[in-house]
N, C-alpha and C positions, 0 to 999 in steps of 0.2 A: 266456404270450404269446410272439410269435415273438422278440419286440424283445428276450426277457432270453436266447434262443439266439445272438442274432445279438452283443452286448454279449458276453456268453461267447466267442463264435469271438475275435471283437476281440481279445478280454483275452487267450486264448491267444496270438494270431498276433503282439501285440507283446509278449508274454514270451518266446516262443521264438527272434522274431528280435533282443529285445537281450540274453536273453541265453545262448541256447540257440548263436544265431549268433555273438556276442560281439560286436553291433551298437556303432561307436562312438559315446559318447554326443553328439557333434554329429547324429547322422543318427537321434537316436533321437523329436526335435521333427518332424521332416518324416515321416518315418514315422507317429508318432502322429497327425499330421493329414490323413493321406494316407487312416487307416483311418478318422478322424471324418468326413473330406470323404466318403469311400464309403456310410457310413452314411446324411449328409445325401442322396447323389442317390438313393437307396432310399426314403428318404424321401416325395422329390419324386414316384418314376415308380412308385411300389410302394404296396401298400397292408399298411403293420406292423402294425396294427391290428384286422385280421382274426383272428376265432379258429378256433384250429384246435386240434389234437391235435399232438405234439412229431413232429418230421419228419426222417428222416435227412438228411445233406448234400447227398445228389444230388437229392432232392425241394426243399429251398429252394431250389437252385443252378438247377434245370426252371421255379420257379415267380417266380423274376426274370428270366431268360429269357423268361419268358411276359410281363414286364414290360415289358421292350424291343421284344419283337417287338408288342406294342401300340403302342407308341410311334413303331415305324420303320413302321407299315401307316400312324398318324396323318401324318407329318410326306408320306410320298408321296400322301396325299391319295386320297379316293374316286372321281376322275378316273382315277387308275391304278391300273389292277386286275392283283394279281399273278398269276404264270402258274400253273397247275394243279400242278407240279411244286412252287411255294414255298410254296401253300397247304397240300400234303399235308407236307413238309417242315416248318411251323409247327408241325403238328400235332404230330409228333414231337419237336419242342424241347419242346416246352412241357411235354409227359411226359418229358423229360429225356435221350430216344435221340437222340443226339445225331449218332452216327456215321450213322442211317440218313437226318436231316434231310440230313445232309453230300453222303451219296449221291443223297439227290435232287436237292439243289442243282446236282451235279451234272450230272447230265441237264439240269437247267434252262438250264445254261450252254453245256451243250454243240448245246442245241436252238436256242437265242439266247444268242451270245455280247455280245447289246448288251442286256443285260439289268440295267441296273444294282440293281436291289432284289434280285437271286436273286445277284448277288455280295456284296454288302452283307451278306444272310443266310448266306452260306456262309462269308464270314468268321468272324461271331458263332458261329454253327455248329462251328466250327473250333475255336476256342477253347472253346468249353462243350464239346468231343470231347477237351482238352488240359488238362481241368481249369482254366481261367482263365487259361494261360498263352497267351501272343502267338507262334504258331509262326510260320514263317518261310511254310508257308502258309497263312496266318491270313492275313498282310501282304500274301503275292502276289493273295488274295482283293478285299482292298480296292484294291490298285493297281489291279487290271483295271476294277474299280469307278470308278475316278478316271478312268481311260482312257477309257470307256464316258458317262461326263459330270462332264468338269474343272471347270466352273464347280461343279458340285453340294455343296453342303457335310454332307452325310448318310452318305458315306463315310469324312472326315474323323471326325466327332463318332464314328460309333460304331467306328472304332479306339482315338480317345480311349479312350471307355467301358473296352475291352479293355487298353489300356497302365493305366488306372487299377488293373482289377483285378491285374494282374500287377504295379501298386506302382512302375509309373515314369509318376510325377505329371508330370514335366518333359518324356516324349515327348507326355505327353495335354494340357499347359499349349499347348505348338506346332501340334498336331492340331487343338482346340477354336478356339485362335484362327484358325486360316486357317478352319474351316469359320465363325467370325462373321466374316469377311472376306467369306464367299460367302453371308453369310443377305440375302435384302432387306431393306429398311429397315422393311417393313409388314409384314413376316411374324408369324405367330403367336408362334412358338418363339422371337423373335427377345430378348425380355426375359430369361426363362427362361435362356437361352446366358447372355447377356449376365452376367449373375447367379454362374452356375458359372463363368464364365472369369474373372472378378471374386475369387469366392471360393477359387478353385485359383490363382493369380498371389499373393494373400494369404497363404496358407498355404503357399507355397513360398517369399514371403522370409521368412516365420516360422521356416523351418525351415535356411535359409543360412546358412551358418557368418560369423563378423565377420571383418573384411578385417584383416588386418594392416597398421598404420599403419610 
């Protein structure tokens, strides 16, 4: 099952950062819950459960991808319909070409620069092109995003998302709360937030080191 590859990666990634890296053992509590908390929103948007045949990393990595991009077409509603450019560009995440989604995105951006879902996607794109890392334009992706509509809180969360997997819980703790600043009160997703911002604010005083008296 997928769940005993994904517990594996886990078990490696906090072997080698405490001790591979020589992580100090205060930051080894927030860490480890940083990789449980990743788990639980896999959880939530994924389905682990499904069976399949053992999968290299780029194919899990395509196929939570394809997890998101379900979730970010949910949250913009069947009222907005994305452009030609982001639909073909999903398509290519989702099979895990990441850099060709990137390129489309582009064009998208460049055809309508007020496009907020095809910078939202070029962000995530960016990052699945960087290996899960938050590049510098990963971020400029989502600014232009925020630019394009400040109130929106969909460019926040799925930066979040992307600080999480790169392991700083604390810029995705500040991220997810502004976007529940920006959710309505009646909204769908609005629990759901509520719940992760809940359970990442939890797991990071778990993981804060005690004050000196």
């Amino acid at each position: 099952m997928i769940w005993v590859a994904i517990l594996a990666l886990a078990a490696v990634a906090f072997a080698t950062a405490a001790f591979g890296l020589r992580m100090e053992r205060p930051v080894w509590t927030l860490f480890a819950a940083a990789l449980v908390f990743g788990l639980a929103g896999y959880a939530s948007f994924g389905s682990p459960d499904l069976s399949g045949s053992p999968t290299e990393a780029t194919q899990t990595q395509a196929e939570g991808e394809g997890q998101l991009i379900d979730s970010r077409r949910s949250l913009f509603g069947e009222t907005t319909q994305p452009s030609r450019f982001v639909t073909v560009s999903d398509a290519f995440a989702r099979r895990g070409q990441f850099r060709d989604a990137a390129q489309f995105l582009q064009n998208a951006v460049r055809e309508n620069p007020n496009d907020e879902e095809a910078w939202v996607a070029l962000g995530s794109a960016l990052v699945g092109h960087a290996e899960g890392h938050l590049t510098p334009a990963a971020v400029e992706a989502f600014d232009r995003a925020r630019d394009v509509a400040p109130d929106s809180p969909i460019p926040d969360y799925y930066e979040g998302v992307a600080a999480l997997q790169t392991g700083d819980a604390g810029r995705a703790q500040v991220l997810w709360t502004r976007a529940l600043a920006n959710t309505d009160e009646d909204a769908e997703w609005r629990p759901q937030l509520e719940d992760q911002v809940a359970r990442l604010e939890a797991l990071l005083r778990l993981g804060a080191p005690e004050r000196t008296r």
